[in-house]
N, C-alpha and C positions, 0 to 999 in steps of 0.2 A: 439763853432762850429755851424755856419749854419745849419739848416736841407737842405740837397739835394735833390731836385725834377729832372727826366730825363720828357722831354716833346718830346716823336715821333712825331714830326711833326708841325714844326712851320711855318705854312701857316698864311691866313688872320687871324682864329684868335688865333691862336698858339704862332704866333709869339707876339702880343701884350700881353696874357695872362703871357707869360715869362716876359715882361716884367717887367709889373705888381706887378710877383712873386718876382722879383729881389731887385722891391720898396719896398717890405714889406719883404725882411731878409733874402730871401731864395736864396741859392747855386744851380743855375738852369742849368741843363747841357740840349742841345738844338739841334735837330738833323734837316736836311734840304735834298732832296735829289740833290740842285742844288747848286755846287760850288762856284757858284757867291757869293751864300748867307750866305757865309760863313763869311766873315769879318763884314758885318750889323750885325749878331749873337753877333761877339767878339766886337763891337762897342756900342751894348746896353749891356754888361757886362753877357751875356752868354754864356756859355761854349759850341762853336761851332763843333756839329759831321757830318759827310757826311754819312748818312745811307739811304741805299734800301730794302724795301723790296721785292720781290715777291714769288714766288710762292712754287720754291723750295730751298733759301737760303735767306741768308741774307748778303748782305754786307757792309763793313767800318767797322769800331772799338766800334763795340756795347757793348763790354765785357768791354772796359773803360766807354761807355757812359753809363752802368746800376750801378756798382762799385758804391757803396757808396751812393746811392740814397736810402730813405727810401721808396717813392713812385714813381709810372712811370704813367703816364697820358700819352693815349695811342690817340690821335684826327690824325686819319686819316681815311676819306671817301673812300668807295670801289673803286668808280673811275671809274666804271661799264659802263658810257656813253660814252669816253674816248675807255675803252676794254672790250665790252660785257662778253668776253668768260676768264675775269679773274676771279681767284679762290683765293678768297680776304681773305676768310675763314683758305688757307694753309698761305698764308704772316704771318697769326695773331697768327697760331699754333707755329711757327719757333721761332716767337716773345715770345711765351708762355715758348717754351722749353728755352728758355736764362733768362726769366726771372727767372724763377723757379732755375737756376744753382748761381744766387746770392742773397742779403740777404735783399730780395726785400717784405717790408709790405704788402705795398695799391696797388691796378689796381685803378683807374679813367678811365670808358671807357667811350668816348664822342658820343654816338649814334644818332638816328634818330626817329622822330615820325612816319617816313614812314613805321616802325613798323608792323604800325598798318593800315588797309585797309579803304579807303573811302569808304562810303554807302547811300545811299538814307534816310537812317532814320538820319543819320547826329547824330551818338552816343556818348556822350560825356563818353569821353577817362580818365581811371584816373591810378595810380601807380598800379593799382589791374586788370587792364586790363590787359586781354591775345593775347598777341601779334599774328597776326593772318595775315601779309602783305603775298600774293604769288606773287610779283617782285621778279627780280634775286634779286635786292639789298636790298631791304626789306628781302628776304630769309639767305641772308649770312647775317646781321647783325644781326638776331635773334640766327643763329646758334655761332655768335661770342658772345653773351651775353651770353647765355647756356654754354658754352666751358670757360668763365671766372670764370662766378657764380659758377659751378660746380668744378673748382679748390682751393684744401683745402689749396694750400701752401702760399695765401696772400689771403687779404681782399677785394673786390670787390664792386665797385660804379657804378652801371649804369644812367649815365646822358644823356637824350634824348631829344635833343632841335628841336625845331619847328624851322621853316623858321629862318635863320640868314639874320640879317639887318643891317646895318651899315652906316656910310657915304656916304660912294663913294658906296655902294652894300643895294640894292634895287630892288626886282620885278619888283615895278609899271615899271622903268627907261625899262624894255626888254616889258614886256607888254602895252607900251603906244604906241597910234596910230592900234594896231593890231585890229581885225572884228574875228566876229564869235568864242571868247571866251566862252571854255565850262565851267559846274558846277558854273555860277552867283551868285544862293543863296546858295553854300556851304559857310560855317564861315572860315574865316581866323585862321590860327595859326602860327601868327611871333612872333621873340625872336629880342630886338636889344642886339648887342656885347657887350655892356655894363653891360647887366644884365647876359649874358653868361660868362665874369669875374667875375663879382661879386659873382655870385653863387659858380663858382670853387670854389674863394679865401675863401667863406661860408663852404664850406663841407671840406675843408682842415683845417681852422680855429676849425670849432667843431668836425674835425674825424669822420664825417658820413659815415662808411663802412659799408658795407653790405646790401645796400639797392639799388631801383630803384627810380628814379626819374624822373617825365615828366617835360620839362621846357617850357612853353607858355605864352606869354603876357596874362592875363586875361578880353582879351577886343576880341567879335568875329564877327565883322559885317557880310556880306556876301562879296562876294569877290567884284564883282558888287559894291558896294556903296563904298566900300573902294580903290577899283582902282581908278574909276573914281573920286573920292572927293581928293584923294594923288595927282592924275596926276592934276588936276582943280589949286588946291594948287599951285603946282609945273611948274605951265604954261606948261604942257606938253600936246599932244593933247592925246584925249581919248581916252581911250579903249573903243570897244563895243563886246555885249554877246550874247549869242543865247541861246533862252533861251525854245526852241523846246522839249527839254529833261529833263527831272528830276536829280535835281544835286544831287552829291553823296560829302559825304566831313563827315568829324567829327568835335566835338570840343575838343581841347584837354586842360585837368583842370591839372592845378598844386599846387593842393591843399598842396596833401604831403609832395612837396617842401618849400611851404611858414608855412605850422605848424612843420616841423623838423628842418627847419633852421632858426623860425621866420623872413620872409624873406619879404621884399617889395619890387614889380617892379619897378624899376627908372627909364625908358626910353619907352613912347609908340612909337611901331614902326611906 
């Protein structure tokens, strides 16, 4: 028998990480909340759900798409710029109470380093930091890590990636050409998609539950050098920064990650 993974939310990189999962053994049942995408699901050999969350229910056939799954990898972002005045925190609970009714291991929750608050001292961020963001979305995803951690009835991963990068998805590509770019000398913290697979596939490989993990390429220039040298590269035209104000930014170390999972980055963003 297959082990079965259930994956909420197979967006940019949901749906490539099923993939992935699919390549390496696993029975991935795959949830979408737009219809179209539902035969792409059944076409890369994933067991395709139509599932919604919000606020106070939940719909489609969740109760088949958790069935039989030993772990659920939970990658959906609040969505907050999209609907300020949603309450990302009730979607997660609803989520919570179903998973709890089946005979369900591991949470994998795919977080955010927005966590954690930018500063002027520029403080390098580690697994042992106290999450301390006051954004709406930064707030509800603290309270969604708490609310998991603190459930005794499965094993709990908190995975929290920096900036996602990819191909066709890229900063520099929205920030080229733009004037008056704040925080210059804050350090970057990007992850590319590759090494955000690879890591999942790492912590499901050695059953790392119960732990937090920060995920960040360990390279931090300032943003300033790194814009402009990516876009220079890329024949795009510049960004420029203003540099009037004191930038505020962190760096974030993934230490923890690379000595639990002996883990090497593959891909500088």
């Amino acid at each position: 028998m297959k082990t079965q993974i259930s994956i909420i939310g197979c967006g940019w990189l949901g749906l490539s990480l099923a993939q992935k999962l699919v390549e390496d053994g696993f029975s991935i049942n795959g949830s979408t909340t737009t219809k179209a995408k539902l035969q792409e699901l059944q076409n890369q050999h994933i067991h395709p759900f139509l599932i919604t969350l919000n606020d106070t229910s939940i719909s489609g056939n969740y109760s088949e798409f958790l069935t039989g799954s030993e772990t659920v990898i939970i990658n959906i972002p609040p969505g907050l710029r999209k609907n300020p005045n949603k309450n990302h925190v009730a979607e997660i609970q609803h989520l919570v109470h179903e998973i709890e009714k089946h005979d369900i291991k591991n949470v994998l929750y795919i977080s955010s380093t927005s966590v954690f608050e930018d500063d002027v001292s520029c403080p390098v961020i580690t697994a042992n930091t106290h999450p301390n963001a006051t954004s709406a979305n930064g707030k509800q995803l603290i309270a969604i890590e708490q609310m998991l951690q603190e459930n005794s009835n499965f094993k709990t991963t908190i995975l929290r990636f920096a900036g996602l990068v990819g191909k066709k998805r890229h900063p520099s590509t929205y920030l080229s050409g733009k004037s008056n770019i704040s925080n210059p000398d804050a350090p970057i913290n990007l992850i590319h998609k590759s090494d955000c697979i690879a890591i999942i596939s790492a912590i499901l490989k050695t059953e790392l539950w119960n732990c937090t993990l920060n995920a960040a390429y360990p390279a931090h220039p300032t943003r300033k050098d790194y814009y402009q040298n990516y876009c220079e590269r890329h024949n795009l035209p510049l960004p420029t920064f203003n540099s009037s104000e004191k930038s505020e930014g962190k760096i974030i170390a993934s230490k923890t990650l690379v000595q639990l999972l002996k883990y090497s980055f593959k891909v500088a963003p």
